[in-house]
Biopython code that builds the backbone (N, CA, C, O; Angstrom):
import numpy as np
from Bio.PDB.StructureBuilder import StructureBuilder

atoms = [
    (1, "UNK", "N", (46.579, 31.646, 83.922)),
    (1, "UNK", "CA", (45.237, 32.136, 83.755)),
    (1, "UNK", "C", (44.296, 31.075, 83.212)),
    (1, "UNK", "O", (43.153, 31.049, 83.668)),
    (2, "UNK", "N", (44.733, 30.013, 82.090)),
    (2, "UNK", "CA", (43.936, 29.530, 81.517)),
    (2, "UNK", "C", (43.313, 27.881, 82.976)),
    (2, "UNK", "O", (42.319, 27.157, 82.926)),
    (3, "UNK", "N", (44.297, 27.921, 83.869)),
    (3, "UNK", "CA", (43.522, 27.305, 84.740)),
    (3, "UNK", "C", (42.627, 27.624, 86.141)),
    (3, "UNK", "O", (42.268, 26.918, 87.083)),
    (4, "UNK", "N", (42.480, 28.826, 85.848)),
    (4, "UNK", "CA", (41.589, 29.200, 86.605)),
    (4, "UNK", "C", (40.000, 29.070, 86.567)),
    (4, "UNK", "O", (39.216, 28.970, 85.623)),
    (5, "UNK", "N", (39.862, 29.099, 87.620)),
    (5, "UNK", "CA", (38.029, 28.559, 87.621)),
    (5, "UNK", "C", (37.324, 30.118, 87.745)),
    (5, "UNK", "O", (38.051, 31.050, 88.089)),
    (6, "UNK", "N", (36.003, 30.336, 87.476)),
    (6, "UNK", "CA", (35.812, 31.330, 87.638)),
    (6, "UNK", "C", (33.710, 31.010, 88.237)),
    (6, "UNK", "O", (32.868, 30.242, 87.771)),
    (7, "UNK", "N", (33.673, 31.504, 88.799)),
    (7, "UNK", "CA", (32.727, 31.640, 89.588)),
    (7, "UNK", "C", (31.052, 32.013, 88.915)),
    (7, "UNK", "O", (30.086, 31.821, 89.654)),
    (8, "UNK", "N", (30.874, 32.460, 87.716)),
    (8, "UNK", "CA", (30.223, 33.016, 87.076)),
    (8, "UNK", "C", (28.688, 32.132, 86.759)),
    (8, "UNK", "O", (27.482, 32.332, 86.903)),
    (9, "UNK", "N", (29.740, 30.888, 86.164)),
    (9, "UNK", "CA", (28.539, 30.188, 85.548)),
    (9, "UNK", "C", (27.854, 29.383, 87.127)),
    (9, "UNK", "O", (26.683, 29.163, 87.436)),
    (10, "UNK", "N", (28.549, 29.230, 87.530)),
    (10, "UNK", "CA", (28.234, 28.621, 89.335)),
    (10, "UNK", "C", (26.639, 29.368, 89.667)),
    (10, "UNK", "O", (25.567, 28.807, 89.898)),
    (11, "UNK", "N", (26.944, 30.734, 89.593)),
    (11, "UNK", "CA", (25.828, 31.783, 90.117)),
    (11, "UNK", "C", (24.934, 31.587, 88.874)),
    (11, "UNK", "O", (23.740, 31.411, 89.118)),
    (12, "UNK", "N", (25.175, 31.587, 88.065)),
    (12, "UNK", "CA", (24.066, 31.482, 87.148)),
    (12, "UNK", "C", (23.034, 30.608, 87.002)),
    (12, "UNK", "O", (21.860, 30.976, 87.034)),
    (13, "UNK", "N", (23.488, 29.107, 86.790)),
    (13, "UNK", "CA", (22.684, 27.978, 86.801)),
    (13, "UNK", "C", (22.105, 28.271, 88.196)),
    (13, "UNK", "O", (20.964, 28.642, 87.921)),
    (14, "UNK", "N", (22.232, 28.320, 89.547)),
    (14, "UNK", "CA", (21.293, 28.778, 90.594)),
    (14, "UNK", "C", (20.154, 29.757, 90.582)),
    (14, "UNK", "O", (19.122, 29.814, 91.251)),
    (15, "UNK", "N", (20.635, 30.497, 89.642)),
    (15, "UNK", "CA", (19.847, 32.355, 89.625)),
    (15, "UNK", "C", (18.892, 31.693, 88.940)),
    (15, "UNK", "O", (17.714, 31.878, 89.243)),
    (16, "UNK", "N", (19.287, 30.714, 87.788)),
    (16, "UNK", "CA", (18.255, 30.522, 86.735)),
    (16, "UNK", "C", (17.038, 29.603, 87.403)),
    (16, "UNK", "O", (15.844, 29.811, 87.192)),
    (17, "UNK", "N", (17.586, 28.521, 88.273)),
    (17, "UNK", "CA", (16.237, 27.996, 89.364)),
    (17, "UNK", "C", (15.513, 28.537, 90.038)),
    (17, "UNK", "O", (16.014, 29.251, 90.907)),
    (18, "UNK", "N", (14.546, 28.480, 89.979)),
    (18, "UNK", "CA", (12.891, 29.124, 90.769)),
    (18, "UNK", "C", (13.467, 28.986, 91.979)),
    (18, "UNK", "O", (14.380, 28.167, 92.094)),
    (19, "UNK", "N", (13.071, 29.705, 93.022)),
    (19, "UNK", "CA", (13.213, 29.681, 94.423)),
    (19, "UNK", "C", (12.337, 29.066, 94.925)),
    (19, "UNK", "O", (11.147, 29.338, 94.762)),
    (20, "UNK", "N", (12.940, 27.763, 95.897)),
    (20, "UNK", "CA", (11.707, 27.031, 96.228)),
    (20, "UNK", "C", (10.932, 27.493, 97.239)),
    (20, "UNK", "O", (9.716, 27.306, 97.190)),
    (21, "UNK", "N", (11.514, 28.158, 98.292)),
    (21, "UNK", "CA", (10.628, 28.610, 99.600)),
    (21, "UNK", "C", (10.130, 30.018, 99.391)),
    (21, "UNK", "O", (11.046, 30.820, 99.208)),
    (22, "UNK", "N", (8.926, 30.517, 99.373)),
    (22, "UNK", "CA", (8.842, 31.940, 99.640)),
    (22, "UNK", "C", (8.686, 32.695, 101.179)),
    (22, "UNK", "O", (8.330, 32.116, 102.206)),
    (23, "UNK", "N", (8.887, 33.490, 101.110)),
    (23, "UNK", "CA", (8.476, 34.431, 102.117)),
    (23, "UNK", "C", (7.203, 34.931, 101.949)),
    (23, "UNK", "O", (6.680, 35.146, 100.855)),
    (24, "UNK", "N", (6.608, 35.152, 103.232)),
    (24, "UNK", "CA", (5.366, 35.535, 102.758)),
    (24, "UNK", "C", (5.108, 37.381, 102.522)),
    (24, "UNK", "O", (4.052, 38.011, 102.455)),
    (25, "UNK", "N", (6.133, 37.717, 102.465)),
    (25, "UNK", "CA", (6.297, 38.866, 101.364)),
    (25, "UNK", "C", (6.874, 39.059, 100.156)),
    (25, "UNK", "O", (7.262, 40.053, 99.542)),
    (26, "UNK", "N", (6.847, 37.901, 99.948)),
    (26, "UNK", "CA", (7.431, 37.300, 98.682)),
    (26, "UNK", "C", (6.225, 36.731, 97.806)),
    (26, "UNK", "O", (6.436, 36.757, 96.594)),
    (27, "UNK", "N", (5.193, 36.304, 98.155)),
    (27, "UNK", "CA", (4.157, 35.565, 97.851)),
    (27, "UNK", "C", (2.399, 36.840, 97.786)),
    (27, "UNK", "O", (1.277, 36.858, 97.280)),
    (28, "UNK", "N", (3.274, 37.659, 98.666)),
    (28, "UNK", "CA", (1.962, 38.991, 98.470)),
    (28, "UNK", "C", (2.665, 39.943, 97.405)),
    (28, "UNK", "O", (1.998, 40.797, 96.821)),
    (29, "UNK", "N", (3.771, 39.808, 97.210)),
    (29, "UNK", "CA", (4.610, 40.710, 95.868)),
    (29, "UNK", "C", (4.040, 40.045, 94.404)),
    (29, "UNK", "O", (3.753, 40.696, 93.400)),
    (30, "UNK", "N", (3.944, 38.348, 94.587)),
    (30, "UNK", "CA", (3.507, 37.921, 93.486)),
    (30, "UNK", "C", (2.289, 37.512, 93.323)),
    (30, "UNK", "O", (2.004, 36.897, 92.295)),
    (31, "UNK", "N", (0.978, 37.863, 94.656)),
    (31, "UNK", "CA", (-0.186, 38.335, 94.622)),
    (31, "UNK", "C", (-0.627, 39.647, 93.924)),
    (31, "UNK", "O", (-1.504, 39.968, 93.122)),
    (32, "UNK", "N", (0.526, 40.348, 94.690)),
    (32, "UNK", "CA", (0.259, 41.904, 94.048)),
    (32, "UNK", "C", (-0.905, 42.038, 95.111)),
    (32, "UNK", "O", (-1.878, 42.690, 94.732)),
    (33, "UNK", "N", (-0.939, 41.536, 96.328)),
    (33, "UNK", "CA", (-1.539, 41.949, 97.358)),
    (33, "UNK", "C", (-1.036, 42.448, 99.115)),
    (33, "UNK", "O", (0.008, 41.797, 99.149)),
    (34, "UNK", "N", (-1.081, 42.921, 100.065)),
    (34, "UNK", "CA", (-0.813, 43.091, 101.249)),
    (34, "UNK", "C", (-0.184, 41.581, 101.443)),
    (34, "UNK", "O", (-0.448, 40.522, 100.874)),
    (35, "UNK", "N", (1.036, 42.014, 102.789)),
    (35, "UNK", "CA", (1.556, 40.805, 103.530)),
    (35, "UNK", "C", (0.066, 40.200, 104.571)),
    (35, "UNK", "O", (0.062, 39.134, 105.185)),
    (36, "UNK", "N", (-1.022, 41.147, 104.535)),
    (36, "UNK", "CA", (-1.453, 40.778, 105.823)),
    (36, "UNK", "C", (-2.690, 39.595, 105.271)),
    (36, "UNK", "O", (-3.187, 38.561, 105.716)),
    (37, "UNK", "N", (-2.838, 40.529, 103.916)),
    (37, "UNK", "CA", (-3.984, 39.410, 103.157)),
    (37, "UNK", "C", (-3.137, 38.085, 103.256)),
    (37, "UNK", "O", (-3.689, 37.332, 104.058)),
    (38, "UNK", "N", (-2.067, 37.569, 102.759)),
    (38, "UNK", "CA", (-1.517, 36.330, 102.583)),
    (38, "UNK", "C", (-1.743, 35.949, 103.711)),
    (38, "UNK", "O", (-2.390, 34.902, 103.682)),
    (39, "UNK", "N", (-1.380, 36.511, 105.340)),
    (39, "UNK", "CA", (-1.707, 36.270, 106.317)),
    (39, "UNK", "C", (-3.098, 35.707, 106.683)),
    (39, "UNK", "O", (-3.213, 34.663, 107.325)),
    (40, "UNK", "N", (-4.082, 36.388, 106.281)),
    (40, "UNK", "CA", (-5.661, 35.914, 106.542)),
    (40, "UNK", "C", (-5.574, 34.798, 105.646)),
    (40, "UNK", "O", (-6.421, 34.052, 106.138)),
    (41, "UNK", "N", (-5.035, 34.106, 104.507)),
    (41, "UNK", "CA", (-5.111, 33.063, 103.608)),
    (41, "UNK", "C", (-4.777, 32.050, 104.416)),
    (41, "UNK", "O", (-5.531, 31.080, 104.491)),
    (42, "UNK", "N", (-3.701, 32.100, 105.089)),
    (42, "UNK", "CA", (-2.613, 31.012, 105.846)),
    (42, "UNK", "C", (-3.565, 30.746, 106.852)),
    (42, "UNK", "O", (-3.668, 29.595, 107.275)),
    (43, "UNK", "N", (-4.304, 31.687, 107.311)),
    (43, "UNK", "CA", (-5.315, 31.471, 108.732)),
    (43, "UNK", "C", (-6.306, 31.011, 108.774)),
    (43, "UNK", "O", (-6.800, 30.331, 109.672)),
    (44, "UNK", "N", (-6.827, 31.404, 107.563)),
    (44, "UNK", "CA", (-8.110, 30.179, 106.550)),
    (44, "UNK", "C", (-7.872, 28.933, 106.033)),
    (44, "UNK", "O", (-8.642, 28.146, 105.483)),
    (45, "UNK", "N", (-6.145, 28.823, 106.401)),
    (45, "UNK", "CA", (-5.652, 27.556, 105.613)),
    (45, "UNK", "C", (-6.436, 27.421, 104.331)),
    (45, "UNK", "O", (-7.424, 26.714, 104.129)),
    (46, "UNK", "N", (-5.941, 28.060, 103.677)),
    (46, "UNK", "CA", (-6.512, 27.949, 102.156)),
    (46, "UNK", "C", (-5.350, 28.086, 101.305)),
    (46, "UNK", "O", (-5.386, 28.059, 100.074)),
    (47, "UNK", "N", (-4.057, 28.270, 102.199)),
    (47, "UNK", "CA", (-2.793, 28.624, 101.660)),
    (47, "UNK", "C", (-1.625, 28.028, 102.751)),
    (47, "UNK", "O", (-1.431, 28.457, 103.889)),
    (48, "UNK", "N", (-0.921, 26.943, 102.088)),
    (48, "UNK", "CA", (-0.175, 25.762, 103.708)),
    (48, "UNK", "C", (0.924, 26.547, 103.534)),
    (48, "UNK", "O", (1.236, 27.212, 102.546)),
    (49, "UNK", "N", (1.453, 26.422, 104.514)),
    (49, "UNK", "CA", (2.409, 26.955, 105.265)),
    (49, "UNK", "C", (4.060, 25.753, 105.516)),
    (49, "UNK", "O", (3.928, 24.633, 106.010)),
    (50, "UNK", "N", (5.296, 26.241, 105.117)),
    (50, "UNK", "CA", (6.244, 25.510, 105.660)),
    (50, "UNK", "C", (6.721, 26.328, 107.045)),
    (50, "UNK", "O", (7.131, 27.466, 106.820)),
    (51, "UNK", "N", (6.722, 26.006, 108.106)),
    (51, "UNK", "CA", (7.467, 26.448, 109.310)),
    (51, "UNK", "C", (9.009, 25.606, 109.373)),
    (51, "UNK", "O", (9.270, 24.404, 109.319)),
    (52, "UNK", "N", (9.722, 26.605, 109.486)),
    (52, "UNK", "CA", (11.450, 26.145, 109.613)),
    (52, "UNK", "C", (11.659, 27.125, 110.778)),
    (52, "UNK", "O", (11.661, 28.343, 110.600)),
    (53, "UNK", "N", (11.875, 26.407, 112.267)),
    (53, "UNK", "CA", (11.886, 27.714, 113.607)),
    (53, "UNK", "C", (10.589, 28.522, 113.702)),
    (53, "UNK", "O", (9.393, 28.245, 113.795)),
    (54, "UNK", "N", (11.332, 29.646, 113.638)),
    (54, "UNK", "CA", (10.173, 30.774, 113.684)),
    (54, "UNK", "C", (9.822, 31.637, 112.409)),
    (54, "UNK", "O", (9.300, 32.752, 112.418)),
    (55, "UNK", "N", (10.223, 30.879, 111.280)),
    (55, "UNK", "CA", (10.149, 31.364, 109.919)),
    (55, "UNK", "C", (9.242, 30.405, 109.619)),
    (55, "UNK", "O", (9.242, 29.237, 110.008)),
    (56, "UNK", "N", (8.186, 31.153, 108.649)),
    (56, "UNK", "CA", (7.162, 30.599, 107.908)),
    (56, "UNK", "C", (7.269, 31.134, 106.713)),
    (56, "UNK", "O", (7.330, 32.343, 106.491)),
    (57, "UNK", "N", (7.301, 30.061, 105.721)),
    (57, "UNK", "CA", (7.475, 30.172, 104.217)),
    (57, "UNK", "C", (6.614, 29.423, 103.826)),
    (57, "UNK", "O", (6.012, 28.662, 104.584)),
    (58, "UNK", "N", (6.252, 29.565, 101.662)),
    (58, "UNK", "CA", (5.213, 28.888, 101.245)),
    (58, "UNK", "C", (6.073, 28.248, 99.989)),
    (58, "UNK", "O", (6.815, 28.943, 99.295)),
    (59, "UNK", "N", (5.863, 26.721, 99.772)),
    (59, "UNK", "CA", (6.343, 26.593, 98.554)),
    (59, "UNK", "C", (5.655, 27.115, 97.420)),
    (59, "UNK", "O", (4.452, 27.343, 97.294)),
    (60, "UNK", "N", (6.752, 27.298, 96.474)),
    (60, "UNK", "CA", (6.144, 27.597, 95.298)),
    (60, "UNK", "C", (5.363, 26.467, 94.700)),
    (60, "UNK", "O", (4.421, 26.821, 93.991)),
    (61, "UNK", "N", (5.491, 25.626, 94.792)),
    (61, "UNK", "CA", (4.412, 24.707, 93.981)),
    (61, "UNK", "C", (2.786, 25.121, 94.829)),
    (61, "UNK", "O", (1.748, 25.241, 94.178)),
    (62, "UNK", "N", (2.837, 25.268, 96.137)),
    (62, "UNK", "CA", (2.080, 25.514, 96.525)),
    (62, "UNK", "C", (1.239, 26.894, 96.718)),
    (62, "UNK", "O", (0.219, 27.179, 97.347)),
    (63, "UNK", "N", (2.121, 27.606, 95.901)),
    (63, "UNK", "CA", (1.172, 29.000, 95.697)),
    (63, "UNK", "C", (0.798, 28.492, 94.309)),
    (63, "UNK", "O", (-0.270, 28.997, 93.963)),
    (64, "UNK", "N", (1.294, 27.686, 93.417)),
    (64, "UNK", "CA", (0.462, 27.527, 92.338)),
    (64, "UNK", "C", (-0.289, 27.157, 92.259)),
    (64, "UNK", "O", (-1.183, 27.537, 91.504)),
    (65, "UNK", "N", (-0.348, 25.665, 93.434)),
    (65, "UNK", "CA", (-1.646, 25.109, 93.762)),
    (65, "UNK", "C", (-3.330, 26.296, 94.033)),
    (65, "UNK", "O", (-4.508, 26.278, 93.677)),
    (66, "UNK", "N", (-2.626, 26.969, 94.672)),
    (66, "UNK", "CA", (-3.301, 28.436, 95.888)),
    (66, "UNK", "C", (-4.155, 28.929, 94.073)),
    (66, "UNK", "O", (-5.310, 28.809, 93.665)),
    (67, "UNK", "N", (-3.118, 29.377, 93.550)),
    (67, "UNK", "CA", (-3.913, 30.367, 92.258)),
    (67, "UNK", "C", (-4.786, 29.583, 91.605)),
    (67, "UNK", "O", (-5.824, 30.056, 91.141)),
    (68, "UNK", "N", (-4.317, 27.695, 91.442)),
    (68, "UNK", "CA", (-5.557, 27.683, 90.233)),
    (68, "UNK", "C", (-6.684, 27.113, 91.028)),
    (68, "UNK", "O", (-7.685, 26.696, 90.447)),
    (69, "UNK", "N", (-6.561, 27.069, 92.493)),
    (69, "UNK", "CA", (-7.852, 26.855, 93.085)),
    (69, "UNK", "C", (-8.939, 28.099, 93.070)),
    (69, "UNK", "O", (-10.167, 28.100, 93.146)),
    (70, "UNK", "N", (-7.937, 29.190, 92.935)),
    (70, "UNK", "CA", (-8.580, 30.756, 93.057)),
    (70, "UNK", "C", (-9.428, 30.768, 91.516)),
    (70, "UNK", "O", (-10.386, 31.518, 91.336)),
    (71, "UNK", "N", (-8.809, 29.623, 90.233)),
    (71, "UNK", "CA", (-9.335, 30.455, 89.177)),
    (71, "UNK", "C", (-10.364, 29.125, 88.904)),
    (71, "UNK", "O", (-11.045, 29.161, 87.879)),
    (72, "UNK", "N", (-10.457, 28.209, 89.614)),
    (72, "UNK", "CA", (-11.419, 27.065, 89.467)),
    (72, "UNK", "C", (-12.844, 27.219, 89.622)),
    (72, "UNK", "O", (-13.217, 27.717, 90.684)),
    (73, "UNK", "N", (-13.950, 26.799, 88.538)),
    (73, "UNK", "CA", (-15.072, 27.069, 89.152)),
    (73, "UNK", "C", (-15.545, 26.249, 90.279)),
    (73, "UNK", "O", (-15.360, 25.036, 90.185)),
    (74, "UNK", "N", (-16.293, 26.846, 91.634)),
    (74, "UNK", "CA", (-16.693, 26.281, 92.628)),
    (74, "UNK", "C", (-17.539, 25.046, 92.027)),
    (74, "UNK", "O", (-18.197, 25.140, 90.991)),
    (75, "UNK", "N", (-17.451, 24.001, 92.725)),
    (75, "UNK", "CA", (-18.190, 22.869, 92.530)),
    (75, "UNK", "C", (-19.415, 22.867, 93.661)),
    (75, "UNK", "O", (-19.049, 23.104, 94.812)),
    (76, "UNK", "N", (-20.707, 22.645, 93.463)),
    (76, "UNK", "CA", (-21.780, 22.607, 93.724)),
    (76, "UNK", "C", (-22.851, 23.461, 93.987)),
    (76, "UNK", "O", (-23.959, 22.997, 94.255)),
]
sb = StructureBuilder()
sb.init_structure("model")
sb.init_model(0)
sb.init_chain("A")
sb.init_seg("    ")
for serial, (resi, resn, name, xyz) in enumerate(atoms, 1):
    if name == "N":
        sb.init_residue(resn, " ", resi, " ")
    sb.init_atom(name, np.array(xyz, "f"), 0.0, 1.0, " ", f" {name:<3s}", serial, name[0])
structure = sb.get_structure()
């Protein structure tokens, strides 16, 4: 028993890292808005997009980027 490995802490240190790609129902969950609004964002490109195939995801750094442009005052 005492050489057994056990799987636990493996899952953990992962769980505990931010997820780098979102879904973009993943990204209107942490809008707290519609999938379709994130959609009109991506289409305004005001919000970039990773394409992998036919999956489109957003990094997380880049929805952070997305929010503090949202909380920035407009310049001019």
């Amino acid at each position: 028993m005492s050489g057994m490995k056990t799987a636990t802490a493996h899952w953990t240190t992962e769980d505990t890292q931010p997820t780098l790609l979102l879904t973009l129902g993943e990204v209107a969950s942490h809008l707290r808005c519609t999938r379709r609004s994130v959609e009109r964002e991506v289409a305004r490109h005001h919000l970039r997009v990773v394409r992998i195939g036919r999956s489109v995801r957003v990094e997380r750094r880049e929805l952070n980027r997305y929010l503090k442009s949202l909380s920035a005052p407009d310049e001019g």
